[in-house]
DSSP file (Angstrom, degrees, kcal/mol; ACC not computed):
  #  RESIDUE AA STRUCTURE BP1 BP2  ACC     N-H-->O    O-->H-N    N-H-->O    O-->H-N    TCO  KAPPA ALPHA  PHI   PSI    X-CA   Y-CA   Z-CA
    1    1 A X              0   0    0      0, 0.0     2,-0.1     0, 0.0     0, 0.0   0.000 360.0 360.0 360.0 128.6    1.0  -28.9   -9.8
    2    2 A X        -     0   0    0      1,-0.1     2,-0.5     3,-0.0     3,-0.1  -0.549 360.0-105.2 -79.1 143.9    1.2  -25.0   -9.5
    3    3 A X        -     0   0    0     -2,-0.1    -1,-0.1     1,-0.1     3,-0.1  -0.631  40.1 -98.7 -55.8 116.5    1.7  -23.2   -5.9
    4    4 A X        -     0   0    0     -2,-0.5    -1,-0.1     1,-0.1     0, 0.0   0.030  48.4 -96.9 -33.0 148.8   -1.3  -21.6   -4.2
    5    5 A X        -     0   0    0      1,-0.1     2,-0.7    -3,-0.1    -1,-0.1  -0.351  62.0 -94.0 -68.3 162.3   -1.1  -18.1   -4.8
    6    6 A X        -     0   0    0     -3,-0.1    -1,-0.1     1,-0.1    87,-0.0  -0.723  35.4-118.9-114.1 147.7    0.6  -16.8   -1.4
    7    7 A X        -     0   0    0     -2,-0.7    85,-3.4    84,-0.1     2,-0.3  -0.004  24.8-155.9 -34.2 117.8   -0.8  -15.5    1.7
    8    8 A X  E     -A   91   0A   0     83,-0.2     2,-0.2    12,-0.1    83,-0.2  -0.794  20.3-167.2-133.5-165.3   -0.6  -12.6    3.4
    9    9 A X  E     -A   90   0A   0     81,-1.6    81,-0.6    -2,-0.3     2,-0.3  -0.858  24.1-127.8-135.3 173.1   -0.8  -10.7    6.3
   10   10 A X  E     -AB  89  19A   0      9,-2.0     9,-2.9    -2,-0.2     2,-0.3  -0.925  18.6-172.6-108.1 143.3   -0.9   -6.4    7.0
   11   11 A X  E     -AB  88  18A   0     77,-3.1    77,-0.8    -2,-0.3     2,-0.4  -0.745  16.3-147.7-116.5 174.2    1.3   -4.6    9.3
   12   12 A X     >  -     0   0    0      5,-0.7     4,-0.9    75,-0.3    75,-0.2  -0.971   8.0-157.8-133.3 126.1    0.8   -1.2   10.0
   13   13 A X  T  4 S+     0   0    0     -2,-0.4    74,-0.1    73,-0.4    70,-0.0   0.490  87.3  42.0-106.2  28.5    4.3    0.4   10.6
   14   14 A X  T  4 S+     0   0    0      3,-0.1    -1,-0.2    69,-0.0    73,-0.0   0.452 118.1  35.7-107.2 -56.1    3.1    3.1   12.5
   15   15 A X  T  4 S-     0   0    0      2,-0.1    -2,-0.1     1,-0.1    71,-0.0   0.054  98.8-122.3-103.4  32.5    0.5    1.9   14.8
   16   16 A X     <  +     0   0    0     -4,-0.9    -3,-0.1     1,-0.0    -1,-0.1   0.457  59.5 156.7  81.9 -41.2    2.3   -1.5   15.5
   17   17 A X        -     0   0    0     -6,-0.1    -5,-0.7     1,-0.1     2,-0.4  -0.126  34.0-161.3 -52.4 146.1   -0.9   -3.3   14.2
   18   18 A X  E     +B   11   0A   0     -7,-0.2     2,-0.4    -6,-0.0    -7,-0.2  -0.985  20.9 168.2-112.9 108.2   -1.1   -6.8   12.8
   19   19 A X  E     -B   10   0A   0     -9,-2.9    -9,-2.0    -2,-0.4     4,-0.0  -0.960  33.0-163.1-132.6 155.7   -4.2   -7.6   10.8
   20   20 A X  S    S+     0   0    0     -2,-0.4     2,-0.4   -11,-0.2    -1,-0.1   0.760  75.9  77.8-101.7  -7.7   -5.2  -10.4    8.5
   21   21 A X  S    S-     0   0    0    -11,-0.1     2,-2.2     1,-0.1    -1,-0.0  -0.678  97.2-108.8 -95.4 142.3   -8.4   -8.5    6.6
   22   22 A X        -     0   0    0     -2,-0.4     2,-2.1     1,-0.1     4,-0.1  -0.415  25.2-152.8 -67.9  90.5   -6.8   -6.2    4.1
   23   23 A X        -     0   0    0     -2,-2.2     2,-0.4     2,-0.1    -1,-0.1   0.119  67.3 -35.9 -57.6  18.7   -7.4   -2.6    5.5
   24   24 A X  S    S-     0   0    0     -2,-2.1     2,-1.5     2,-0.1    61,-0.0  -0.988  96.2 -41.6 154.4 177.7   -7.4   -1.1    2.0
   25   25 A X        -     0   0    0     -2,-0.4     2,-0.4    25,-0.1    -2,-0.1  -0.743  67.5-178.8 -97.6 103.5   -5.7   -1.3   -1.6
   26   26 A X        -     0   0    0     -2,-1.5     2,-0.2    -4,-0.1    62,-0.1  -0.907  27.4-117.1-100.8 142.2   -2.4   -1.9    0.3
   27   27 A X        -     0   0    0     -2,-0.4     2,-0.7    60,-0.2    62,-0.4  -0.296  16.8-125.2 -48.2 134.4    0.4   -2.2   -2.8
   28   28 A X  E     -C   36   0B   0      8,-1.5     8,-0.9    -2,-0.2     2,-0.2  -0.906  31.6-139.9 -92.6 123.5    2.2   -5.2   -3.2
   29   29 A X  E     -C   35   0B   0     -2,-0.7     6,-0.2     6,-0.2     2,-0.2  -0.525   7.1-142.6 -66.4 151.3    5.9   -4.5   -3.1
   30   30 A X    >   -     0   0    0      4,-0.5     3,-1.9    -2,-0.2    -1,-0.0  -0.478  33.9-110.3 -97.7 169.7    8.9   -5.9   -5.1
   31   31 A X  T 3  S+     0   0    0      1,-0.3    -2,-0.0    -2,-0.2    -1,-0.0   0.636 120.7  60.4 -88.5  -7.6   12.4   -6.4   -3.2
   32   32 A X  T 3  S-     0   0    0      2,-0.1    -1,-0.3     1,-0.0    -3,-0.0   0.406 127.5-106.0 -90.4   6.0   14.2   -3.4   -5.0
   33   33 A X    <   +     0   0    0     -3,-1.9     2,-0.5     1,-0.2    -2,-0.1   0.359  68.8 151.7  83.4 -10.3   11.1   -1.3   -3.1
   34   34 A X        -     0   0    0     -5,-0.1    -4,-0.5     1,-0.0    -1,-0.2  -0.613  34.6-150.8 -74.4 116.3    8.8   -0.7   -6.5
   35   35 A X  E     +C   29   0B   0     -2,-0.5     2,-0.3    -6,-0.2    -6,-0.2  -0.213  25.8 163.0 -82.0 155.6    5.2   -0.5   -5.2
   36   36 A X  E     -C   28   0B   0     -8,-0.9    -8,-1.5    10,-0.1     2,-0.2  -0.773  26.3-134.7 179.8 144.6    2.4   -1.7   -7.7
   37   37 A X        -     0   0    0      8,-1.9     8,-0.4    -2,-0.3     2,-0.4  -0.725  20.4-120.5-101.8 166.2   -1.2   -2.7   -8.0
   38   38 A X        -     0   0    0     -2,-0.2     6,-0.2     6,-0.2    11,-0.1  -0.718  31.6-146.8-111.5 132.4   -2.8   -5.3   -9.7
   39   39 A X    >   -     0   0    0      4,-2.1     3,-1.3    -2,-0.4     6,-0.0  -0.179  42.3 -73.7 -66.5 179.9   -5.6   -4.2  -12.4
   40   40 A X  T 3  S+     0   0    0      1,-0.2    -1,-0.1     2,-0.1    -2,-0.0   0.490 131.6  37.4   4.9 -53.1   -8.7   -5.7  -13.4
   41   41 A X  T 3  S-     0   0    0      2,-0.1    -1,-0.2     0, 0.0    -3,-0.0   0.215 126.7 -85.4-132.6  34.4   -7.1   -8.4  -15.3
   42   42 A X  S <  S+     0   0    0     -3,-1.3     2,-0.5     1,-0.3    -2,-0.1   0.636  83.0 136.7  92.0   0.5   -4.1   -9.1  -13.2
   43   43 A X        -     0   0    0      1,-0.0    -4,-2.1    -5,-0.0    -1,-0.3  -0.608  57.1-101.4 -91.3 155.1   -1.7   -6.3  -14.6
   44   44 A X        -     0   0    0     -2,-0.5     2,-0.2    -6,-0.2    -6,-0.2  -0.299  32.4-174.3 -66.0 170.1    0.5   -4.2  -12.9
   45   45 A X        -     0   0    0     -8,-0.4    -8,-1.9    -6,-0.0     4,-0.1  -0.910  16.3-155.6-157.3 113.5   -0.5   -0.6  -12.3
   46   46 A X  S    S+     0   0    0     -2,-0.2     2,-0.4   -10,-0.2   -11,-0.1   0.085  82.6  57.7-119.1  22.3    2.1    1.8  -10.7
   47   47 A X  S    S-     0   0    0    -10,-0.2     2,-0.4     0, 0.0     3,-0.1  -0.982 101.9 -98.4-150.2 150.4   -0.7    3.9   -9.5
   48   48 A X        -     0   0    0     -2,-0.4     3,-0.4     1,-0.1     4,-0.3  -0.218  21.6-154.9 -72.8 114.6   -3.6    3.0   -7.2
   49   49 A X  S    S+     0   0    0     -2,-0.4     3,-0.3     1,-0.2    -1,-0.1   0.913  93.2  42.0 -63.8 -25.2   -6.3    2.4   -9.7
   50   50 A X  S >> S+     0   0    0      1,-0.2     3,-3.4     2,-0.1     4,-0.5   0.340  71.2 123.6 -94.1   2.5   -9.0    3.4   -6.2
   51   51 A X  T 34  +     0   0    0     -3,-0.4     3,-0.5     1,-0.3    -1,-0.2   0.705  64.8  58.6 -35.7 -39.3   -7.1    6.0   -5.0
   52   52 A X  T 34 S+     0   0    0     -4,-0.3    -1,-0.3    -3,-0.3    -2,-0.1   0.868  96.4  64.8 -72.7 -19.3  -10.2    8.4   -5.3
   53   53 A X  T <4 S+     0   0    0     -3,-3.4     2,-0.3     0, 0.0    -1,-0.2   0.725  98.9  63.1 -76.2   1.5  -12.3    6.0   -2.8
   54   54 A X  S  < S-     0   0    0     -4,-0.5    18,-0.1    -3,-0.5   -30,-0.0  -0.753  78.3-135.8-116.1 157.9   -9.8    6.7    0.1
   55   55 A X  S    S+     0   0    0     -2,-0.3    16,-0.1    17,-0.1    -1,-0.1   0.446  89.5  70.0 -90.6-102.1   -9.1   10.2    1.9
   56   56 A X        +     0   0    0      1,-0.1     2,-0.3    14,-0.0    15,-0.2   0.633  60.7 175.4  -9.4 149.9   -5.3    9.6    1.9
   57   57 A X  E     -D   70   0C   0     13,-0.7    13,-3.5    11,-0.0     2,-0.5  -0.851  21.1-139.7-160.5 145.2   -3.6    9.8   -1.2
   58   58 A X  E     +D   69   0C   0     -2,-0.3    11,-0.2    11,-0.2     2,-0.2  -0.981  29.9 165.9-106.7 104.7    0.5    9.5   -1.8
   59   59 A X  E     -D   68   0C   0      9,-2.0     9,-0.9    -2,-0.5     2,-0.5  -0.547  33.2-124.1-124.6-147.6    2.1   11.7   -4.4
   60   60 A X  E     -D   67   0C   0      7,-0.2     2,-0.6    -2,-0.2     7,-0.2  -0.949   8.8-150.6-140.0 149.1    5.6   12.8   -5.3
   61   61 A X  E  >> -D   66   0C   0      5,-2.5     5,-0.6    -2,-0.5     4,-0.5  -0.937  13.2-161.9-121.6 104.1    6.5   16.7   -5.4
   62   62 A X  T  45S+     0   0    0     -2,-0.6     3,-0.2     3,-0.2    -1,-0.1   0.918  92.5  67.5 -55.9 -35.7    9.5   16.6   -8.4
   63   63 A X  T  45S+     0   0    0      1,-0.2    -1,-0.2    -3,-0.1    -2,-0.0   0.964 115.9  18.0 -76.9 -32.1   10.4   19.7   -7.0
   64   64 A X  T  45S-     0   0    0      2,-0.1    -1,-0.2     0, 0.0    -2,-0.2   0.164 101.6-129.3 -74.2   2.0   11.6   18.1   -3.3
   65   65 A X  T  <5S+     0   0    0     -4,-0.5     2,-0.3    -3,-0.2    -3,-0.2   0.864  72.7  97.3  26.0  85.6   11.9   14.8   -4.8
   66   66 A X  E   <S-D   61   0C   0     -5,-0.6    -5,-2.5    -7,-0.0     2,-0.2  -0.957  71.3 -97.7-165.7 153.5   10.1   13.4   -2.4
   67   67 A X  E     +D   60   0C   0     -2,-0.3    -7,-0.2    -7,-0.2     2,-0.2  -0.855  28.9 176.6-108.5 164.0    6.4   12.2   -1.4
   68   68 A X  E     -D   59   0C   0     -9,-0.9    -9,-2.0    -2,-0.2     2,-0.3  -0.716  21.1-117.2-144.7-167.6    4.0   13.6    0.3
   69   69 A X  E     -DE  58  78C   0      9,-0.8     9,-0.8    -2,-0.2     2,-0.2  -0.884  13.3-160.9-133.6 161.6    0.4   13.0    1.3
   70   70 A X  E     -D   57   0C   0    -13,-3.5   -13,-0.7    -2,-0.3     2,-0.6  -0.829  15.4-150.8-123.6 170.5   -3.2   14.6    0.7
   71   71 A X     >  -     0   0    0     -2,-0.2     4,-0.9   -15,-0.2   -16,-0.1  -0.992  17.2-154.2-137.5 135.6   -6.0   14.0    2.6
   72   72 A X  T  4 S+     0   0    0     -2,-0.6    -1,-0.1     2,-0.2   -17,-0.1   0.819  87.0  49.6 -88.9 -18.4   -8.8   14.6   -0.3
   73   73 A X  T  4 S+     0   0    0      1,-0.1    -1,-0.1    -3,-0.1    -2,-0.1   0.981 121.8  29.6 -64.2 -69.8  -11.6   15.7    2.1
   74   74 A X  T  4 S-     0   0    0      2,-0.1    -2,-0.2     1,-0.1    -1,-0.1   0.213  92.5-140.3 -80.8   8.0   -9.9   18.1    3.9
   75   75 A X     <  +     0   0    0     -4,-0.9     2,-0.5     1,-0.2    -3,-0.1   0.436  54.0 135.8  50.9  11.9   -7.5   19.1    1.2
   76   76 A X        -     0   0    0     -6,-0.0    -1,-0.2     2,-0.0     2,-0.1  -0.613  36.4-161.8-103.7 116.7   -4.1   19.5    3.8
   77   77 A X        +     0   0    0     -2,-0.5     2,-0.2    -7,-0.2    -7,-0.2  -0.630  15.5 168.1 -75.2 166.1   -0.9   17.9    2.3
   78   78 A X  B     -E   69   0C   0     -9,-0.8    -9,-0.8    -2,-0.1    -2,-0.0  -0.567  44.1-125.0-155.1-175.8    2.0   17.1    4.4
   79   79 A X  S    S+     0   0    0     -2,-0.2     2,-0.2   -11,-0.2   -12,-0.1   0.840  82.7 101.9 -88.2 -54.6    5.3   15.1    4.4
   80   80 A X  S    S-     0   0    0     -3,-0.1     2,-0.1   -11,-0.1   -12,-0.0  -0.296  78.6-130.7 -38.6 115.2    4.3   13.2    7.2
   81   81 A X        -     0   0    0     -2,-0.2     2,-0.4   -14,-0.1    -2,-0.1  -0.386  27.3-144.8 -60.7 121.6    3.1    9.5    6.2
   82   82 A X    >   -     0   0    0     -2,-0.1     2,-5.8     1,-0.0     3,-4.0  -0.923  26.8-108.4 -98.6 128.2   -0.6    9.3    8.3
   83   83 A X  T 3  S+     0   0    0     -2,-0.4    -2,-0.1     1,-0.3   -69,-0.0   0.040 115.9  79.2 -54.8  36.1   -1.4    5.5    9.7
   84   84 A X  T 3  S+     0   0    0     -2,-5.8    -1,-0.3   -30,-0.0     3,-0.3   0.399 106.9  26.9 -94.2 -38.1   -4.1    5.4    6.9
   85   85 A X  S <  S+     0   0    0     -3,-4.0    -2,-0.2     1,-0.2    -4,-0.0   0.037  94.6  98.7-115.9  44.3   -1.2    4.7    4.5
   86   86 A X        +     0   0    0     -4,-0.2     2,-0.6    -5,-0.1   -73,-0.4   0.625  57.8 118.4 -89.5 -15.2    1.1    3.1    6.8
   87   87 A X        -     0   0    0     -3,-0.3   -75,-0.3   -75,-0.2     2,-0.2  -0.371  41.1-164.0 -56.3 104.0    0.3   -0.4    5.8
   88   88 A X  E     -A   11   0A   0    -77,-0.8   -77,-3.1    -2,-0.6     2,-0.4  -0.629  23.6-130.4-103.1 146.4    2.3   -3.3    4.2
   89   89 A X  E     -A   10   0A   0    -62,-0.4   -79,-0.2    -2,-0.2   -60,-0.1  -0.643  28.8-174.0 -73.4  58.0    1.7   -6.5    2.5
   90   90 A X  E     -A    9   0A   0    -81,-0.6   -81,-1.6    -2,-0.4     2,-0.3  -0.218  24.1-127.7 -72.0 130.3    4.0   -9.3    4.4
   91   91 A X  E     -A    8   0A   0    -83,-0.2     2,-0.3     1,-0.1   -83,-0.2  -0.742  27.8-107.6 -78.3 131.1    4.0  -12.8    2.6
   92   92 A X        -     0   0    0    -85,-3.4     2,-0.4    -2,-0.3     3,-0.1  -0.501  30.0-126.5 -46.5 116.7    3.2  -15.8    4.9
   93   93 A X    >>  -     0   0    0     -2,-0.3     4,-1.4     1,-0.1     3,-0.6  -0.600  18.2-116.0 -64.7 138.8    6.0  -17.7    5.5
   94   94 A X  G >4 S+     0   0    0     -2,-0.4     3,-1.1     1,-0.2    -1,-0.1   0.974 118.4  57.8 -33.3 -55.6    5.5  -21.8    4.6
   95   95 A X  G 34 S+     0   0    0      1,-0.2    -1,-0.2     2,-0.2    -3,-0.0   0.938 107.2  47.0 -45.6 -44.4    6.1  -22.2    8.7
   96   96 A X  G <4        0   0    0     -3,-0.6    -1,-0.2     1,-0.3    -2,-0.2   0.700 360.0 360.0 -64.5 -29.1    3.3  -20.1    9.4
   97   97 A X    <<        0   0    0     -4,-1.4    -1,-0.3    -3,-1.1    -2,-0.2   0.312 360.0 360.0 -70.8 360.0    0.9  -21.4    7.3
């Protein structure tokens, strides 16, 4: 018998927030910190394949080795993270379930 795929839940690490509907194409993380999304047929992706449907967007400036954010409506970058992309993917623990 295979394990159920596992649950999760979203935090928002800016605004506190707790949610259980998925506010977005939030990444799934690895424990070394490497973000990826899952394609179409279940491969990883190390860029957000829907990134144009959202105004936030996360990119990296090589020359500050660093990321920074866009907002694609309003065209304004900055270095500050905005509670659009503050969101993480948290696995259910077994207890919790």
């Amino acid at each position: 018998m295979t394990e159920p795929d596992p649950k999760y839940y979203f935090f928002n690490e800016m605004t506190q927030e707790v949610q259980w509907d998925d506010p977005g194409d939030v990444p799934y993380e690895e424990e070394g910190g490497t973000k990826y999304w899952l394609g179409q047929h279940g491969e990883h992706l190390d860029q957000d394949p829907r990134a144009h449907l959202f105004t936030w967007v996360e990119s990296y400036s090589d020359e500050h080795e660093r990321p920074f954010f866009y907002n694609q409506q309003t065209k304004v970058s900055t270095w500050e993270r905005p509670p659009d992309l503050a969101w993480r993917r948290v696995p259910v623990s077994r207890e919790e379930m």
